[in-house]
C-alpha positions, 0 to 999 in steps of 0.5 A: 442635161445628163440622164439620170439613172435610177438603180432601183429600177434595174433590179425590179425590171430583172425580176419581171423579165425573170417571172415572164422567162420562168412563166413562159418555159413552164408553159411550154414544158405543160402545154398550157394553152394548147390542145396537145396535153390529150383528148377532151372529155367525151361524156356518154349516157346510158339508158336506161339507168338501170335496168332489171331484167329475168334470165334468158331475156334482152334490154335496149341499150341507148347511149347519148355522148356530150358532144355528138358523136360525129357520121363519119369521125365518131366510134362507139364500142359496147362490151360485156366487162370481163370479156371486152369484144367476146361477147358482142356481135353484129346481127341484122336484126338485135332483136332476134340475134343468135346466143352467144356461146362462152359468154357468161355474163350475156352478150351485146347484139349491135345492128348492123349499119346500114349507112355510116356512123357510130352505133348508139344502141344495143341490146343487152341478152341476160344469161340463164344465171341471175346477178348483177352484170355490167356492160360497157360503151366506150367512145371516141372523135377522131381528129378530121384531119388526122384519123390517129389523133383523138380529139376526144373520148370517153367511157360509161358503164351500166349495171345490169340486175338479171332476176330469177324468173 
C-alpha cells in the first residue's frame, strides 16, 4: 500500500507553524507573560481626602498603599510640589517640628523611625499666605533579591486648601 499524500494539508500546516513563529517572537520582543516589562502599580491613599486648614497650622497626613508596603523593601517619600525633599524634614516629634525657612507652600515633618519601615504618615504645616497647596507621596517595593529592582511602585497627591484665619 502506498501512502497517500494530501496537498492541502501541507499549506494549512505551513501557515499554523507561520502564526505560532510570528506569535512567539512577538512575545518575545514585548515580554508578554513576563515580569520584565516594569513595576506593578503600587496604589497610595491618602487621608484625609481633603483637608482644610487656617495659616500657621499643621494637618496629619495618613497614607495607606494597595499592596502593603513591605519593613524592610518598602519606601514611602513626602514632599511639597514644587520643592521635592526642600521642604521635608525629619523631626523627633512632628507635632512640634521647627519652620522650615524658604519653604513657601508649608512643609512636611515625618517622625523620625524608631524601628525600620517606610513612613506612612506626616504632617503637613501651612504657611502664613492662604491657597490651594499640594503635597505629594511616592512609594516603592523593591525586589527582595535585588534591591535596584522595583517591583512596584506608585504616587498620589493631595490638595491641600489653607484659609485666612
Amino acid at each position: 500500500m502506498r501512502a497517500s499524500s494530501d496537498s492541502r494539508a501541507e499549506p494549512k500546516n505551513v501557515l499554523v507553524a507561520s502564526f505560532a513563529l510570528g506569535l512567539f517572537a512577538a512575545c518575545a520582543l514585548t515580554g508578554c507573560g513576563s515580569s520584565t516589562g516594569g513595576p506593578g502599580r503600587l496604589t497610595i491613599q491618602l487621608s484625609p481626602s481633603a483637608p482644610t486648614l487656617t495659616v500657621n497650622s499643621s494637618v496629619r497626613i495618613d497614607a495607606q498603599t494597595t499592596p502593603d508596603l513591605p519593613k524592610y523593601n518598602g519606601s514611602l517619600t513626602w514632599g511639597i510640589q514644587g520643592y521635592l525633599d526642600k521642604c521635608t524634614e525629619i523631626v523627633l516629634d512632628p507635632l512640634v517640628a521647627p519652620a522650615m525657612p524658604n519653604c513657601p507652600n508649608g512643609w512636611i515633618a515625618e517622625e523620625q523611625p524608631m524601628v525600620y519601615g517606610p513612613m506612612t504618615q506626616a504632617y503637613y504645616y501651612s504657611p502664613s499666605t492662604p491657597g490651594t497647596y499640594t503635597v505629594f507621596a511616592q512609594g516603592q517595593i523593591h525586589n527582595t533579591s535585588s534591591f535596584q529592582k522595583i517591583d512596584y511602585e506608585g504616587s498620589a497627591t493631595l490638595s491641600i486648601n489653607v484659609t485666612a484665619p
